[in-house]
N, CA, C and O atoms as CSV, one atom per row, in Angstrom:
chain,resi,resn,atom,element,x,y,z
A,1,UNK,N,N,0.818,-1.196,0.000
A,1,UNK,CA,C,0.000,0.000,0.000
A,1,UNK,C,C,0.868,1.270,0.000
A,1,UNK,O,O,0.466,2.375,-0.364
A,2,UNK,N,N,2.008,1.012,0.414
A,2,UNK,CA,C,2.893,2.561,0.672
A,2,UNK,C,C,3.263,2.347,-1.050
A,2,UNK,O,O,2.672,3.199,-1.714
A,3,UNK,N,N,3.744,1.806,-1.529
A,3,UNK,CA,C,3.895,1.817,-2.818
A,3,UNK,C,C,3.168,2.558,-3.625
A,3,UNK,O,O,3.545,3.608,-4.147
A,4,UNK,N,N,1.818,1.900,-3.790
A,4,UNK,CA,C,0.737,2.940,-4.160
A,4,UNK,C,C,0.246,3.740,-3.440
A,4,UNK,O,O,-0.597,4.339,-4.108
A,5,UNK,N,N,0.287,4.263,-2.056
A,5,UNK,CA,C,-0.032,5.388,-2.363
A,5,UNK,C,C,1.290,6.350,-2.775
A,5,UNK,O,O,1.093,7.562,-2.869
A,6,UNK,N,N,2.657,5.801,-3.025
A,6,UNK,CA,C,3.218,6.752,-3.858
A,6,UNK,C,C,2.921,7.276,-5.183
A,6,UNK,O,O,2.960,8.407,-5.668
A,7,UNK,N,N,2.592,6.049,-5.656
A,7,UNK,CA,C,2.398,5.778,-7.238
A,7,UNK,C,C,1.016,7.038,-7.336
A,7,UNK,O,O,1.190,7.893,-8.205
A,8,UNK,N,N,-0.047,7.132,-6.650
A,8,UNK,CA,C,-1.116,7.990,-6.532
A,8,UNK,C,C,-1.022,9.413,-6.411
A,8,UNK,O,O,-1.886,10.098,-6.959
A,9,UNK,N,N,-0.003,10.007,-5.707
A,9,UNK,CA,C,0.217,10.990,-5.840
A,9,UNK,C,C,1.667,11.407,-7.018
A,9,UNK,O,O,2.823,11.040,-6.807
A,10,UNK,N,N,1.303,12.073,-7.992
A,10,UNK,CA,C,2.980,12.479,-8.716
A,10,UNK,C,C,3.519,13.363,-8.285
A,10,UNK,O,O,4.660,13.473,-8.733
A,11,UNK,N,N,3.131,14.368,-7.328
A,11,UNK,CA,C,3.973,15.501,-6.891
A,11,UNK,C,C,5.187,15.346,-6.321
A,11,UNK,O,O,6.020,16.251,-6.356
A,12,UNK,N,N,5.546,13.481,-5.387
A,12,UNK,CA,C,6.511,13.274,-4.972
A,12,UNK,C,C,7.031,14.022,-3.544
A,12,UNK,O,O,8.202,14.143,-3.184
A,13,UNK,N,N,5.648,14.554,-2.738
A,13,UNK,CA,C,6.195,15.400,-1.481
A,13,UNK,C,C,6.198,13.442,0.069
A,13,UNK,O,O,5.549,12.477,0.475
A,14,UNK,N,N,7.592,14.270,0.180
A,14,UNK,CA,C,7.222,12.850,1.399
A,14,UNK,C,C,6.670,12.935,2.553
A,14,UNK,O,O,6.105,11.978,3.082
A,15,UNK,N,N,6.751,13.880,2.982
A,15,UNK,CA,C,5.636,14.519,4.407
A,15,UNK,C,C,3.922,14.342,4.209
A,15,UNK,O,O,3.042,14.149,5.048
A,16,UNK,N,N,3.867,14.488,2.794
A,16,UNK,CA,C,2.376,14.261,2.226
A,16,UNK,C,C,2.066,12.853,2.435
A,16,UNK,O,O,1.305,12.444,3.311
A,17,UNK,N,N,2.846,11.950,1.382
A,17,UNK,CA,C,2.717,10.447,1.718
A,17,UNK,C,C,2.952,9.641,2.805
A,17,UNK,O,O,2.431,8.526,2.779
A,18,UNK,N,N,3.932,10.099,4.202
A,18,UNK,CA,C,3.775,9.674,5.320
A,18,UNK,C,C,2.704,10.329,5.916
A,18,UNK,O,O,2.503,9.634,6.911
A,19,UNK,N,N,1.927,11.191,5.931
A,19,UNK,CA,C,0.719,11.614,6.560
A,19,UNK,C,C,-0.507,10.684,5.856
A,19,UNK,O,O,-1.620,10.569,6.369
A,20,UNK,N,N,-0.261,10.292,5.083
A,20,UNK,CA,C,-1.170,9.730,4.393
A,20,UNK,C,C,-0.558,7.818,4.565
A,20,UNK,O,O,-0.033,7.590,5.655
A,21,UNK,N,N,-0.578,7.478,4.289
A,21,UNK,CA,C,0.280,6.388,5.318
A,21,UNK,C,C,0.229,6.172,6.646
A,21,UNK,O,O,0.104,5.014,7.044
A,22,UNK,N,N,0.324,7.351,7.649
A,22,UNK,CA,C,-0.372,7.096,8.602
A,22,UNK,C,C,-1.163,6.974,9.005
A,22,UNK,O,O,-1.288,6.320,10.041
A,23,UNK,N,N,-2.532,7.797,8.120
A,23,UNK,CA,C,-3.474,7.900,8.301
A,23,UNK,C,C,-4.248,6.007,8.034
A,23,UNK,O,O,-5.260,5.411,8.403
A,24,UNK,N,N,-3.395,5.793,7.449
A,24,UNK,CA,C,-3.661,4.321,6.588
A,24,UNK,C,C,-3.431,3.020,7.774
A,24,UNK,O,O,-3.948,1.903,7.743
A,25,UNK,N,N,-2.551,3.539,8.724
A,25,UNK,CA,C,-1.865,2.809,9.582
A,25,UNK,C,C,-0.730,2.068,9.254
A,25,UNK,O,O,-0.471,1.017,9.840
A,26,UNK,N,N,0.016,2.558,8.310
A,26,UNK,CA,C,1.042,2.227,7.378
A,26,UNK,C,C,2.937,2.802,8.276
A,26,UNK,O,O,3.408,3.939,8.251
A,27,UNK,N,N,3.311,2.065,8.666
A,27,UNK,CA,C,4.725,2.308,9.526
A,27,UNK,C,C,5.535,3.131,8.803
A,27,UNK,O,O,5.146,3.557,7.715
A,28,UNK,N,N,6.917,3.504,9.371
A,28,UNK,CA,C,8.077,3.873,8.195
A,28,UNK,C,C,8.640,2.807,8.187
A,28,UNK,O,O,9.755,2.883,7.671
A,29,UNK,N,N,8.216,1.308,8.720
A,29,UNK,CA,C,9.057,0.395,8.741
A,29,UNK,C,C,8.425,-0.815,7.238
A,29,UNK,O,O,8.906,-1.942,7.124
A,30,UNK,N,N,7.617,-0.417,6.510
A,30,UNK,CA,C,6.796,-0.712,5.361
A,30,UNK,C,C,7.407,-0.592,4.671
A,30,UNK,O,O,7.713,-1.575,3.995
A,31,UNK,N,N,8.124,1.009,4.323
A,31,UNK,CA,C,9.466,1.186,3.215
A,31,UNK,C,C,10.313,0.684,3.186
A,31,UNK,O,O,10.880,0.710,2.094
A,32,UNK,N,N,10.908,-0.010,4.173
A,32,UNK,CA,C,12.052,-1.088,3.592
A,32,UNK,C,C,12.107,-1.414,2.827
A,32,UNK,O,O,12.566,-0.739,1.906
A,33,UNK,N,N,11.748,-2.485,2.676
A,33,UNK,CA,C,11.677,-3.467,1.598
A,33,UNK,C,C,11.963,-2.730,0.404
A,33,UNK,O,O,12.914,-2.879,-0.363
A,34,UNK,N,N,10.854,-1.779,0.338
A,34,UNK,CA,C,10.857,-1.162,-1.305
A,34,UNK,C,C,12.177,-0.230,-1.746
A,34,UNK,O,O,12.609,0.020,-2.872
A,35,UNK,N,N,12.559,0.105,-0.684
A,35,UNK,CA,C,13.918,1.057,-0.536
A,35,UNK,C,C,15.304,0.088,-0.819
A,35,UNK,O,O,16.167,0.433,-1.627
A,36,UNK,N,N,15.373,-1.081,-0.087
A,36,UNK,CA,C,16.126,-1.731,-0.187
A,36,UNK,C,C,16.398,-2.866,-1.501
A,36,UNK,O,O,17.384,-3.534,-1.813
A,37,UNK,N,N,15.129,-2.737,-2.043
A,37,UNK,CA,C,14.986,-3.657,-3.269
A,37,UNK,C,C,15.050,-2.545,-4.740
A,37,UNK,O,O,15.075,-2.878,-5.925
A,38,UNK,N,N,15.060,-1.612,-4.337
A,38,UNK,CA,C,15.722,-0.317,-5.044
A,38,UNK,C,C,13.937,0.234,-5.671
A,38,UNK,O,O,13.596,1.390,-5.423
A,39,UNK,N,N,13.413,-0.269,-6.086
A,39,UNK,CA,C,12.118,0.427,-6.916
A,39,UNK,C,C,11.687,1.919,-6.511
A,39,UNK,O,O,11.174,2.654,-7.355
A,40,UNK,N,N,11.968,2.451,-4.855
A,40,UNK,CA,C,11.497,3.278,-4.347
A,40,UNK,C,C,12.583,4.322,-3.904
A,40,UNK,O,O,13.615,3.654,-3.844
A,41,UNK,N,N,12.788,5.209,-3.672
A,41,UNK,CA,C,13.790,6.325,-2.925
A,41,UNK,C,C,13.058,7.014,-2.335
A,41,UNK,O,O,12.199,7.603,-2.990
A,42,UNK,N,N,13.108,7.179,-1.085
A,42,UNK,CA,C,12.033,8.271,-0.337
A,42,UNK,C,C,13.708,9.175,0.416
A,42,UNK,O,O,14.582,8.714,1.149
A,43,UNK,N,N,13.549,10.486,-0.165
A,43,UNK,CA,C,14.447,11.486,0.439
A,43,UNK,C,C,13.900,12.393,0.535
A,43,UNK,O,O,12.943,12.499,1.303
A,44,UNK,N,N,14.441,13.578,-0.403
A,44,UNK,CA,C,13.661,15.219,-0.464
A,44,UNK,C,C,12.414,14.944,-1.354
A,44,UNK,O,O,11.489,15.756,-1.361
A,45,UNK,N,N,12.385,13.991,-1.983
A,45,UNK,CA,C,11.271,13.421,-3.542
A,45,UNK,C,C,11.069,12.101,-3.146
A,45,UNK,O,O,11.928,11.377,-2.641
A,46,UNK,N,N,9.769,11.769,-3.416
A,46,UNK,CA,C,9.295,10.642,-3.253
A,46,UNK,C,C,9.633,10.092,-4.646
A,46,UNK,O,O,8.708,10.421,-5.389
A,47,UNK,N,N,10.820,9.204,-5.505
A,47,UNK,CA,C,10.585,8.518,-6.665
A,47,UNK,C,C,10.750,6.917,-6.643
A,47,UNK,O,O,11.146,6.062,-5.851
A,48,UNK,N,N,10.242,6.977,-7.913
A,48,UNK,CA,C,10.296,5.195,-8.649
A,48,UNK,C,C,11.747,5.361,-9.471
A,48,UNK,O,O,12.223,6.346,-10.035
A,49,UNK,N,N,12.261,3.981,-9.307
A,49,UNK,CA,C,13.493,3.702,-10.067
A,49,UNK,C,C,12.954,4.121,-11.772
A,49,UNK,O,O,13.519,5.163,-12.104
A,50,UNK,N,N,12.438,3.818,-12.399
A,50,UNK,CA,C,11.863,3.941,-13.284
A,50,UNK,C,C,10.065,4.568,-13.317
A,50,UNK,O,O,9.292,4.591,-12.358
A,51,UNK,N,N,9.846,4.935,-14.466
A,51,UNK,CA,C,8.327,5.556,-14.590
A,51,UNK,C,C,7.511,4.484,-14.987
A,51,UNK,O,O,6.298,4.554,-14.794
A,52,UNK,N,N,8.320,2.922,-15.828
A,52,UNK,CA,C,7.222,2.004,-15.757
A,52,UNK,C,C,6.937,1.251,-14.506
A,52,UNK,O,O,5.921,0.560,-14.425
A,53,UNK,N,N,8.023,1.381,-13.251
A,53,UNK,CA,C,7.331,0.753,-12.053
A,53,UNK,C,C,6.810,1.707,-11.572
A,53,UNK,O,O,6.277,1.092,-10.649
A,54,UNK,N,N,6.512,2.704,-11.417
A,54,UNK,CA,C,5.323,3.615,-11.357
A,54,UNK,C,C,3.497,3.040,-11.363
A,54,UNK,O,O,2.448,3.020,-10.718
A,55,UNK,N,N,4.228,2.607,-12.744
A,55,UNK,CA,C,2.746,2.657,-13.918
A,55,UNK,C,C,2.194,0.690,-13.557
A,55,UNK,O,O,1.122,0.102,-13.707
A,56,UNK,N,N,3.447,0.288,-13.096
A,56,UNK,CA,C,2.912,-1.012,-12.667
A,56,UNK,C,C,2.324,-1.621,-11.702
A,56,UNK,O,O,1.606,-2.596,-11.483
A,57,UNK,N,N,3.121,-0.283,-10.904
A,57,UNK,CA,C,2.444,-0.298,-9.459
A,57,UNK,C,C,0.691,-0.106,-9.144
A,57,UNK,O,O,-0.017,-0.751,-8.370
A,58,UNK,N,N,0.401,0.811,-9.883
A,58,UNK,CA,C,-0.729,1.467,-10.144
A,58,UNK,C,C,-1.530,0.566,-10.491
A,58,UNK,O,O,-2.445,0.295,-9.713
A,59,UNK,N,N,-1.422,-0.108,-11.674
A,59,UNK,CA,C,-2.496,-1.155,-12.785
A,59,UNK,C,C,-2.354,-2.369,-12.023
A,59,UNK,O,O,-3.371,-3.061,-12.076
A,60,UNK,N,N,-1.133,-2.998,-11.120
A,60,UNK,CA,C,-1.362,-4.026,-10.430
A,60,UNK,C,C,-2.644,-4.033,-9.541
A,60,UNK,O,O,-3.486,-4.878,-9.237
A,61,UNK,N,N,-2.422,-2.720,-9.258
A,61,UNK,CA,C,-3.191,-2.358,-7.794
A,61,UNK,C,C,-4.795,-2.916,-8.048
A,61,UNK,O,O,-5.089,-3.064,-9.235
A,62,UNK,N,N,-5.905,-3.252,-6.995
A,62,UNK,CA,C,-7.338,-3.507,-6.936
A,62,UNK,C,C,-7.515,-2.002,-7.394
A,62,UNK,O,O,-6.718,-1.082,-7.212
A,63,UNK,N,N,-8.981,-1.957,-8.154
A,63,UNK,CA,C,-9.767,-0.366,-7.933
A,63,UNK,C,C,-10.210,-0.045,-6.341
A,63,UNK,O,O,-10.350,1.161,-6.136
A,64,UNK,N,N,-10.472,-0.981,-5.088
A,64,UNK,CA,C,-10.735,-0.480,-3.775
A,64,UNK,C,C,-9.403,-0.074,-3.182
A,64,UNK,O,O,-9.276,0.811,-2.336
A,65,UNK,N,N,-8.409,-0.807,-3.702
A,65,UNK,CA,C,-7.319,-0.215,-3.100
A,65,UNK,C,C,-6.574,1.461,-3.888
A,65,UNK,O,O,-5.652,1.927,-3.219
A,66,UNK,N,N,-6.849,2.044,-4.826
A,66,UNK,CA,C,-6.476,2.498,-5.487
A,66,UNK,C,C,-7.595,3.908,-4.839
A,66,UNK,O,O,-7.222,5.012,-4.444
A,67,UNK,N,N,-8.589,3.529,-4.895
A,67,UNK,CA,C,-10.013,4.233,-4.285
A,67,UNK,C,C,-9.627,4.942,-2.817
A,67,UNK,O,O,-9.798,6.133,-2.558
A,68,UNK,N,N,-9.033,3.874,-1.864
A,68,UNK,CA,C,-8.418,3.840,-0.182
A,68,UNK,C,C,-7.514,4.863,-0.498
A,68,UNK,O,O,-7.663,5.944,0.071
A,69,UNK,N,N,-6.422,4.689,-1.464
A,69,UNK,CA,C,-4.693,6.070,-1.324
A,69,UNK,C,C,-5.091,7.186,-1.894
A,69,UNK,O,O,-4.342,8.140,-2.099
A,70,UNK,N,N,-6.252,7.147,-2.180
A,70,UNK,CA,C,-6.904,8.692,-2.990
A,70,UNK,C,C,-7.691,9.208,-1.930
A,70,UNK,O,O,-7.827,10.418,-1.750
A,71,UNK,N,N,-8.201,8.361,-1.240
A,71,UNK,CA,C,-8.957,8.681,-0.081
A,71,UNK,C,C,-8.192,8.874,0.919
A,71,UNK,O,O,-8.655,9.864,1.487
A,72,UNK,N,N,-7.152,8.456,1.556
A,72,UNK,CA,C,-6.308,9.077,2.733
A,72,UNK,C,C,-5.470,10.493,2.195
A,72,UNK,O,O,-5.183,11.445,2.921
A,73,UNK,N,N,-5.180,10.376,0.824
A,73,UNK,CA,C,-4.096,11.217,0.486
A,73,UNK,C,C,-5.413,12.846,0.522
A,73,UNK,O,O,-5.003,13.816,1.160
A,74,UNK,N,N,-6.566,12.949,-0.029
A,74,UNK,CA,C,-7.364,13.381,0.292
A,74,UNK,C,C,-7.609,13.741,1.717
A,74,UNK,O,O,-7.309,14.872,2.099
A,75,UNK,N,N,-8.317,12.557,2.827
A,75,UNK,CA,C,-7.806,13.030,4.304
A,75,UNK,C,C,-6.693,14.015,4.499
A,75,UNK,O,O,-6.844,14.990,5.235
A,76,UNK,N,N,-5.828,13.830,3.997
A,76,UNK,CA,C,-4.638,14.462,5.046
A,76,UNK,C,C,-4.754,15.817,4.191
A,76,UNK,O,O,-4.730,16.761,4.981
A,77,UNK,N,N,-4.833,16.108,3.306
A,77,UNK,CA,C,-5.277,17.342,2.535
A,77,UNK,C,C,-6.183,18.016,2.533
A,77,UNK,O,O,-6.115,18.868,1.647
A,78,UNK,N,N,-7.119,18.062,3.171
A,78,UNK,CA,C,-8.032,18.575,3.659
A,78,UNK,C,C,-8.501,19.833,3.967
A,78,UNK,O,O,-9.469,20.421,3.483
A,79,UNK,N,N,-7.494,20.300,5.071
A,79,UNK,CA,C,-7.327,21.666,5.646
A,79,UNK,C,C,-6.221,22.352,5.027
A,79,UNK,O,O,-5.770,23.407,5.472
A,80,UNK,N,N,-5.656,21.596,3.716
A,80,UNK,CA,C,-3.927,22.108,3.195
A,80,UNK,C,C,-4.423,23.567,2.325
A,80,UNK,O,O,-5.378,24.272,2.654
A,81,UNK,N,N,-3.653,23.768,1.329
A,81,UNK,CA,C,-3.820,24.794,0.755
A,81,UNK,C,C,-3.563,24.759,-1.009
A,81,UNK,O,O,-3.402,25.726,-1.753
A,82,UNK,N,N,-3.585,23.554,-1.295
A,82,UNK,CA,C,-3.989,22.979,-2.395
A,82,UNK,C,C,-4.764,22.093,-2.570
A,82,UNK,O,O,-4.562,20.883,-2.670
A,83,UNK,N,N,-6.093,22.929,-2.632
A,83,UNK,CA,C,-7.673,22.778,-3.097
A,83,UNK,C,C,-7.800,22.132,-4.376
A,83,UNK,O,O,-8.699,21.292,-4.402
A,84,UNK,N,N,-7.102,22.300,-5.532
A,84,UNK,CA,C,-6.910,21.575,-6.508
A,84,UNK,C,C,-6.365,19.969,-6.387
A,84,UNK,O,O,-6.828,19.024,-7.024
A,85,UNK,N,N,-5.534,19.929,-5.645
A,85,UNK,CA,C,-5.321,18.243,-5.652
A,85,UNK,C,C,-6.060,17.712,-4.577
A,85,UNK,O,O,-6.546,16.587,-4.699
A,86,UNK,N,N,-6.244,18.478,-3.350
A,86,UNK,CA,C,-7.305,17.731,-2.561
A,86,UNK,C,C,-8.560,17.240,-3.807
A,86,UNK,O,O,-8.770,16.064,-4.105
A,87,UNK,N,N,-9.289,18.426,-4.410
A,87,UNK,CA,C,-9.898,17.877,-4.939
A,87,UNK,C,C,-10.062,16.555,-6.007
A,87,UNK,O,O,-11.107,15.934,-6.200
A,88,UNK,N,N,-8.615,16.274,-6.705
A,88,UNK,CA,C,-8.316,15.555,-7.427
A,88,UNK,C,C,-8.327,14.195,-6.841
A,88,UNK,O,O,-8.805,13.247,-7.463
A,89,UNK,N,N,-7.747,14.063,-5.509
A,89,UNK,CA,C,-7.657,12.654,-4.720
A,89,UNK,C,C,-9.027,12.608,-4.264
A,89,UNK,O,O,-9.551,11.546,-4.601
A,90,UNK,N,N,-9.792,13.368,-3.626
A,90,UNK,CA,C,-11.229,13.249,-3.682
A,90,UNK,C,C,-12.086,12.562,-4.345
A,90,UNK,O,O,-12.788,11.598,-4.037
A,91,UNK,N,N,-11.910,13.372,-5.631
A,91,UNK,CA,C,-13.095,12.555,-6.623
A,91,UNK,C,C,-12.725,11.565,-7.424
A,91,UNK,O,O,-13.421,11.216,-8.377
A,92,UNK,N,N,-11.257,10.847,-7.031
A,92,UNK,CA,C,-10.539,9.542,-7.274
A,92,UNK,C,C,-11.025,8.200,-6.537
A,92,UNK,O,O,-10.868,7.037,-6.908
A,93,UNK,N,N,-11.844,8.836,-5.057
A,93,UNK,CA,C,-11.877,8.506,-4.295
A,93,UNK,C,C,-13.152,7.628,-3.964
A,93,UNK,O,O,-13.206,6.544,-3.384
A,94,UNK,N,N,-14.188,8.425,-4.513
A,94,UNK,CA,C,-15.379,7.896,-4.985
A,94,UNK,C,C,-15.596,7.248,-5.886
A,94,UNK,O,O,-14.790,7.252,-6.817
A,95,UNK,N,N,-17.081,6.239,-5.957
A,95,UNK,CA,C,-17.589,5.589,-6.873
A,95,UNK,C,C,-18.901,6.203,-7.198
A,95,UNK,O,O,-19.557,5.391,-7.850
A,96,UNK,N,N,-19.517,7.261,-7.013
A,96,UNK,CA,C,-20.408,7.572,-7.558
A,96,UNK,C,C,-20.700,9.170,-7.665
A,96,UNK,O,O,-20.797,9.879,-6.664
A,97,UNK,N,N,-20.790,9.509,-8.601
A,97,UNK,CA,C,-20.998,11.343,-8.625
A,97,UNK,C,C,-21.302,11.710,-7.942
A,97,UNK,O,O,-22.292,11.429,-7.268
A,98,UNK,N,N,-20.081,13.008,-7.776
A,98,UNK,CA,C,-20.483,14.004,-6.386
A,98,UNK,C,C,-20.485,15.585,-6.933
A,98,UNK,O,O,-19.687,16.100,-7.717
A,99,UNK,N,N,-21.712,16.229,-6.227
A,99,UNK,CA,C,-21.789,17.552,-7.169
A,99,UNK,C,C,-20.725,18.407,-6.143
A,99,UNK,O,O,-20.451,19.486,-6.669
A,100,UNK,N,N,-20.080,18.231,-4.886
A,100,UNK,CA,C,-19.528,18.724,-4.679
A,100,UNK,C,C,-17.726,18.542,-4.867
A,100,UNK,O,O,-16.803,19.351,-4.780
A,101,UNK,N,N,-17.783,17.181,-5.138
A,101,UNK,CA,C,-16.165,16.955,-5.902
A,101,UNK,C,C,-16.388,17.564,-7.550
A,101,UNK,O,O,-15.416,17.689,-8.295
A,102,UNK,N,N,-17.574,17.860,-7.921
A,102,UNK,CA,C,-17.520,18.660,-9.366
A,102,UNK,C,C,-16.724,19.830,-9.477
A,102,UNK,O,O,-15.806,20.182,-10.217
A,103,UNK,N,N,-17.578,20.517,-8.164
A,103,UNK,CA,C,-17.661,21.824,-7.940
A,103,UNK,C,C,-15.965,22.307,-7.263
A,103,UNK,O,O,-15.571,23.467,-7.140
A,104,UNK,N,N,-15.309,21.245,-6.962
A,104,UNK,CA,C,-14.150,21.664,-6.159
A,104,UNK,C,C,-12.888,21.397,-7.547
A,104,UNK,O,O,-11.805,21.878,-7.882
A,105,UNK,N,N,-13.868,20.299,-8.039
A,105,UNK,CA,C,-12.804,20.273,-9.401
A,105,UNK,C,C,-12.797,21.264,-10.198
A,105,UNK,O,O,-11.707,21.424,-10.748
A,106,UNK,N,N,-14.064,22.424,-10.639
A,106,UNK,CA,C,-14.027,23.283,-11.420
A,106,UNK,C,C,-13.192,24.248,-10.915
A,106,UNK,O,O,-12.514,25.033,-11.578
A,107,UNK,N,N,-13.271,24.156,-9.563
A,107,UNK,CA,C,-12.515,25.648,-8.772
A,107,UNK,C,C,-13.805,26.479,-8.421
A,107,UNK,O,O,-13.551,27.599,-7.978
A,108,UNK,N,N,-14.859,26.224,-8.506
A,108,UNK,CA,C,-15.892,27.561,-8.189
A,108,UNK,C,C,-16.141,27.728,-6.593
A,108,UNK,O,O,-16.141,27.016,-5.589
A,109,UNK,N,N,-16.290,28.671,-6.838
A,109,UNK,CA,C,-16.597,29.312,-5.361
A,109,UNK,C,C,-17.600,28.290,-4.241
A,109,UNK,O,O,-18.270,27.339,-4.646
A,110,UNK,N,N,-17.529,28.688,-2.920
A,110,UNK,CA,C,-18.306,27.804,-2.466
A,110,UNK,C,C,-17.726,26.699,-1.736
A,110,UNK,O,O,-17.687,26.415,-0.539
A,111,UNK,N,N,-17.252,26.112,-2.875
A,111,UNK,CA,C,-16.797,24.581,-3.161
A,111,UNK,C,C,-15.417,24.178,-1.757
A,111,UNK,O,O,-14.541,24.976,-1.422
A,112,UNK,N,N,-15.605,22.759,-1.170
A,112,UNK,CA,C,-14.460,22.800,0.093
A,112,UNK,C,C,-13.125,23.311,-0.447
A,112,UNK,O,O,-12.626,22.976,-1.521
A,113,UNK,N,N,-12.627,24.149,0.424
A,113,UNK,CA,C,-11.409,24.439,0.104
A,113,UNK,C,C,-11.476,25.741,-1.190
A,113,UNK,O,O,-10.371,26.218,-1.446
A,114,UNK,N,N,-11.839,25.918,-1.433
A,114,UNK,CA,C,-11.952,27.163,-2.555
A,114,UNK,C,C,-11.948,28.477,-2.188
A,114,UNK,O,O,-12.921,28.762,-1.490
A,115,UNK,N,N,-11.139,29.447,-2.427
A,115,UNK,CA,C,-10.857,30.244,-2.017
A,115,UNK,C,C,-11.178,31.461,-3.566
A,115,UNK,O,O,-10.320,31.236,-4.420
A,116,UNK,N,N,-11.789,32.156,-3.837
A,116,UNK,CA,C,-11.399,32.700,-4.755
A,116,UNK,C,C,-10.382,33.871,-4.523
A,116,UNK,O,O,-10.077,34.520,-3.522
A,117,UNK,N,N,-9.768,33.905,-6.497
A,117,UNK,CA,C,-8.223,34.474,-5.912
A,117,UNK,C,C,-7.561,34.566,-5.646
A,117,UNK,O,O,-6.855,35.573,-5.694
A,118,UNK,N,N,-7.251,33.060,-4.957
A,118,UNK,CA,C,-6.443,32.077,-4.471
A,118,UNK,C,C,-5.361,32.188,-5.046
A,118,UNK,O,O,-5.439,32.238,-6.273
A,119,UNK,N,N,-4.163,32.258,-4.513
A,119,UNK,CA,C,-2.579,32.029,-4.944
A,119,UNK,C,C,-2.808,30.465,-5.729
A,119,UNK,O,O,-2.085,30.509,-6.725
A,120,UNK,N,N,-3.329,29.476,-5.692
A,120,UNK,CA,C,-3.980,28.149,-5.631
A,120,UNK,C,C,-3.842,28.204,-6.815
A,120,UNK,O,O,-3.007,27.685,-7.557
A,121,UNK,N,N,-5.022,29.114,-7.078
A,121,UNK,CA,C,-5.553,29.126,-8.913
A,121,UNK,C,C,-4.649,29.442,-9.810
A,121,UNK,O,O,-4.745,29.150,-11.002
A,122,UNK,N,N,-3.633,30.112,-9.251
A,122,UNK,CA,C,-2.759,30.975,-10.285
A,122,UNK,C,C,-1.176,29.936,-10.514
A,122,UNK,O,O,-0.412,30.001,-11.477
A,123,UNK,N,N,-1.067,29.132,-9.428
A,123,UNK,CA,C,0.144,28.199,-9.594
A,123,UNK,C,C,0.195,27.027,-10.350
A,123,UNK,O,O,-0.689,26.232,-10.029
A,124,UNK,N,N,1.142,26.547,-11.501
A,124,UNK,CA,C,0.949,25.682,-12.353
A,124,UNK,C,C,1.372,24.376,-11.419
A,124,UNK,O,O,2.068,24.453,-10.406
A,125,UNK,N,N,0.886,23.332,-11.895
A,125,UNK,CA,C,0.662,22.226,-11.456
A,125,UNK,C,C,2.704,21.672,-11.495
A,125,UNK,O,O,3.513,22.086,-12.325
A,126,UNK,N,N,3.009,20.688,-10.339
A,126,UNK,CA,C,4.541,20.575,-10.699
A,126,UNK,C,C,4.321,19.355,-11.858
A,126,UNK,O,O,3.277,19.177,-12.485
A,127,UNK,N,N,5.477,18.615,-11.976
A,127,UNK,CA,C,5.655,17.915,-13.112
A,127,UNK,C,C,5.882,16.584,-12.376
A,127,UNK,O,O,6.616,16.402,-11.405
A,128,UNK,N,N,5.160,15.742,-12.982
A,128,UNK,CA,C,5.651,14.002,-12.270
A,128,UNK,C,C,6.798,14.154,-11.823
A,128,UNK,O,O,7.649,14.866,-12.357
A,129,UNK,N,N,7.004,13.282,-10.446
A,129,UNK,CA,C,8.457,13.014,-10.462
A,129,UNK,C,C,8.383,11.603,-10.376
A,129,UNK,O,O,7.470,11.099,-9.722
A,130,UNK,N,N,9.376,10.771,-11.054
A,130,UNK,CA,C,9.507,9.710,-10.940
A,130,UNK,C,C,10.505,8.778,-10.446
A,130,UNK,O,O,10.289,7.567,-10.479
């Protein structure tokens, strides 16, 4: 599960994915393995040895489990200050339409976490890290 929920988030922040991991009930003693078998590096960047164990990690994965690291990574984002990816792990998170994961995905007002005017709105998204 620590695997994917790396693979789930691409921003690569590790304070994000151990909050989210914990929230999971997920140790720092879980990363071993993956650290030591090389696929994973958790330092300043959360990466994959490669971008296809990334992508394998992911498609191996169940859809409930995949549903669960969108949903904690969500939890722990919550009260953060990127309303845009909360919203993104949100409505990853669900199985059935939500007019308010719509509404947080469009950015409109209202919506959890939405701020209009927001420094939020105006910052470009970072780039996978892998």
């Amino acid at each position: 599960m620590l695997l994917l929920l790396a693979a789930a988030d691409p921003a690569g922040d590790p304070v994000l994915l151990w909050r989210a991991a914990g929230h999971l009930g997920i140790t720092a003693a879980a990363g071993t393995p993956a650290i030591d078998a090389g696929p994973l590096s958790l330092g300043l960047w959360v990466r994959f040895s490669h971008p296809l164990v990334r992508s394998a990690v992911w498609r191996d994965a169940a859809p409930v489990d995949r549903r669960t690291v969108h949903a904690a990574l969500a939890a722990v984002m919550a009260d953060g200050d990127e309303p845009d990816r909360w919203a993104w792990h949100h409505s990853q998170s669900l199985t059935f339409p939500d007019e308010d994961a719509a509404k947080a995905l469009e950015g409109q007002p209202g919506a959890r976490g939405h701020a209009a005017g927001s420094p939020q709105r105006q910052r470009s998204l970072r780039k996978p890290l892998n």
